[in-house]
C-alpha positions as CSV (number, residue, x, y, z in Angstrom):
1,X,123.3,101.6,100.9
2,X,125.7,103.4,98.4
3,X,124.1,105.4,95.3
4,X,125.8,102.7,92.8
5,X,124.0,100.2,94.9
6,X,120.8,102.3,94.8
7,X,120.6,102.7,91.3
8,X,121.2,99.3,90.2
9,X,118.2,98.5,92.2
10,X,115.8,101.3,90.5
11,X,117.3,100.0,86.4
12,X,116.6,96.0,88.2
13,X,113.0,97.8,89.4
14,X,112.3,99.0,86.0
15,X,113.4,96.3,83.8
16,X,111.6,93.6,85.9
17,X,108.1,96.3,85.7
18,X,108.6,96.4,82.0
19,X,109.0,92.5,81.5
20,X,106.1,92.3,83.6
21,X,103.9,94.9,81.9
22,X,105.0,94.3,78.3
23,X,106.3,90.6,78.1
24,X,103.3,88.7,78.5
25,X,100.0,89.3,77.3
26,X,97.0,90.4,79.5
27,X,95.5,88.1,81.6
28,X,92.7,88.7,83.1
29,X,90.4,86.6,85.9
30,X,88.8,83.6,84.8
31,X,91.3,83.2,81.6
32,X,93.4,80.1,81.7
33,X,96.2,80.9,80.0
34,X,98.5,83.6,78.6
35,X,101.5,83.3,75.7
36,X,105.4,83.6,76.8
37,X,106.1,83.2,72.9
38,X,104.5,81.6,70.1
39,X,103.2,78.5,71.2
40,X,104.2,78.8,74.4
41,X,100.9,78.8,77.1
42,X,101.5,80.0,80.9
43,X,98.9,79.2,83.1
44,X,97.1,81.8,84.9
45,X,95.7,82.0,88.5
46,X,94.3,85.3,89.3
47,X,92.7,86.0,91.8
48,X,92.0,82.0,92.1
49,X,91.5,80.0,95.1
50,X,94.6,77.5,94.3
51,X,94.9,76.4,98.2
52,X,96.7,73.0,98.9
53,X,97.8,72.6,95.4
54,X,100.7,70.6,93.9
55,X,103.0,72.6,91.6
56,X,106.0,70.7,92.3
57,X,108.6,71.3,90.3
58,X,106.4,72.9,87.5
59,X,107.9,75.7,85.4
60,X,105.5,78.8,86.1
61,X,107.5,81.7,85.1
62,X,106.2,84.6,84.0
63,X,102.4,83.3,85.2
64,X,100.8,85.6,87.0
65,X,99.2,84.3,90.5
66,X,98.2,88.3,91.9
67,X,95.5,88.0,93.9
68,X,95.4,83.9,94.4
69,X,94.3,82.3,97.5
70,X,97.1,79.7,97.9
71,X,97.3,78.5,101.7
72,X,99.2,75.6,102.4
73,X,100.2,74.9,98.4
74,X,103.3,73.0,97.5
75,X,105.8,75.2,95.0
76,X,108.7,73.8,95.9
77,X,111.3,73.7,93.0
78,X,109.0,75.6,91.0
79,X,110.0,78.3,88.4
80,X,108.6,81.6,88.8
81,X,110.8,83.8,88.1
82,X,109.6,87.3,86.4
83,X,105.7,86.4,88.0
84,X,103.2,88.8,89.4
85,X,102.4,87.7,92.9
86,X,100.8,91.0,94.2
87,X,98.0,90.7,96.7
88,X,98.4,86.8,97.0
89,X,98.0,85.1,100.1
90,X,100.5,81.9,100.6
91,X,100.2,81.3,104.0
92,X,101.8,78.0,105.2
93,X,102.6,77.1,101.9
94,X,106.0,74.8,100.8
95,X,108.3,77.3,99.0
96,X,111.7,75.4,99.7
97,X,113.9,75.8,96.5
98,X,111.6,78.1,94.4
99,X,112.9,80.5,92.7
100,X,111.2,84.1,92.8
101,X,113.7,86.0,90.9
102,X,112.2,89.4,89.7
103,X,108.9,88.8,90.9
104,X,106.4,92.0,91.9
105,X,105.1,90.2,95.5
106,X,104.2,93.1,96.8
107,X,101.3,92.9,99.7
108,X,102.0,89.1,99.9
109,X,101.3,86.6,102.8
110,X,104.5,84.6,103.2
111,X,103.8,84.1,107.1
112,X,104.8,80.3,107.6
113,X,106.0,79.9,104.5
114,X,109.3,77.4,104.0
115,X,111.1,79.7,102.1
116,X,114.4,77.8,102.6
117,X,116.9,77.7,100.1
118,X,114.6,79.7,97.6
119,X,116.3,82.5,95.6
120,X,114.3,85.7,95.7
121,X,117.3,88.2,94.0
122,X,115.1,91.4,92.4
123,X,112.3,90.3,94.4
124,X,109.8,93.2,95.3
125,X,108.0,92.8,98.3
126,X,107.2,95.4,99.8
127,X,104.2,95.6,102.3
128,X,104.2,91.9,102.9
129,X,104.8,89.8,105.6
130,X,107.1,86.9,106.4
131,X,106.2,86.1,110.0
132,X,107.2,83.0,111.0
133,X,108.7,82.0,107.6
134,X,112.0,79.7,107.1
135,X,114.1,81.2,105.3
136,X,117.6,79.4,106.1
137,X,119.7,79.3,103.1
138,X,117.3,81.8,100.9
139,X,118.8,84.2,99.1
140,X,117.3,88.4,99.3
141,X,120.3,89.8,97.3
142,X,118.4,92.8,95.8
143,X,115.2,92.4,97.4
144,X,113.1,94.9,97.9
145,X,111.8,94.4,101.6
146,X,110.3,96.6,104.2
147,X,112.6,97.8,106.9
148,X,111.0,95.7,109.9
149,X,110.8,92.2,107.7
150,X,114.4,93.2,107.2
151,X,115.3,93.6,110.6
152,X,113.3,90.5,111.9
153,X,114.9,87.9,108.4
154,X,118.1,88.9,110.2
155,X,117.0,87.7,113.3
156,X,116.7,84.3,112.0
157,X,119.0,84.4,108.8
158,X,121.4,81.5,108.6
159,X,122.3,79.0,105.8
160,X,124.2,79.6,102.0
161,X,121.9,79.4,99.2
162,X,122.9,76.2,97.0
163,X,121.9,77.5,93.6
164,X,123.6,80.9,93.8
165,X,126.4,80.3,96.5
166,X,125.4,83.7,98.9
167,X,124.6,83.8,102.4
168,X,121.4,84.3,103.7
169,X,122.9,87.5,106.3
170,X,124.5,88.5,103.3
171,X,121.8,89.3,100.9
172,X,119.4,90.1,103.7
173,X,122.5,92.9,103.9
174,X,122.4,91.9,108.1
175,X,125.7,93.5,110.1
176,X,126.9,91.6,113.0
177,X,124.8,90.0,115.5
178,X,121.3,88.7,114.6
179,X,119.7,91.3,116.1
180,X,121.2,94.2,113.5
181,X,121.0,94.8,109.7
182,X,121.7,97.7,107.2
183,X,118.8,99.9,106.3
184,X,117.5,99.7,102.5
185,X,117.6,103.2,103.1
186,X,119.6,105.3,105.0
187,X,117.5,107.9,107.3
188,X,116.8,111.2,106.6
């Protein structure tokens, strides 16, 4: 990764930590709602057993979901970008088409997820795990991954995103074959 490359990801870092710290109001567990703007609610599921729930389509952005049981949920087409998924456990659930733009899903259980077509730019993930996950026409550009989920999305990487025109190889930054990728980092 060049250095312009490598700071554009640390301002992307900050600015998505700052909307997530100062942009929305606390929310703590067991409250149902926090404010986007006046008038504006955002529901609130932390640390919340949500498992096999319908949010199709629903606009969740900005929500926080950190610490949510949500096996086998359905958030397909759902907004939520600039959301706090830390520590959440989605196992199994439909993700095709959400979008996850400058989310904090760090510690997150994507294995067996459908991830496909869902746009994940800014996306910090690191420490999670996307075993077995679908992820054909997803787009990672920016993402924030560990090196091994890297190396195995390459594996299986295939497909154009249809909301932001990339590649899935692309973003995923994979070279070649499926079996290579470029390093977030380079080694020291």
């Amino acid at each position: 990764m060049n250095f312009d490359r490598l700071i554009s990801r640390i301002i992307s870092f900050s600015l998505g930590l700052l909307i997530i710290l100062f942009g929305v109001n606390p929310v703590f567990a067991g409250a149902n709602v926090a404010t986007k703007g006046e008038g504006d609610e955002v529901p609130s599921y932390v640390r919340s057993d949500i498992t096999g729930f319908d949010f199709h389509g629903e606009d969740l952005h900005l929500s926080s979901i950190a610490g949510a049981v949500a096996r086998d949920a359905d958030f397909s087409n759902v907004d939520l970008h600039g959301t706090t998924l830390t520590l959440s456990d989605l196992k199994g659930s439909n993700l095709n088409g959400i979008d996850l733009t400058d989310t904090l899903s760090d510690r997150v259980n994507f294995q067996k997820t459908d991830l496909r077509n869902a746009v994940l730019v800014n996306m910090i993930a690191s420490g999670s795990s996307f075993a077995g996950a679908q992820i054909d026409g997803a787009d990672f550009t920016f993402a924030i991954l560990d090196s091994e989920d890297q190396r195995n999305l390459c594996k299986i990487a295939d497909g154009i995103n249809p909301t932001t025109g990339v590649s899935t190889r692309d973003s995923l930054e994979c070279k070649g074959d499926k079996d290579s990728y470029k390093p977030a980092m380079p080694a020291a």
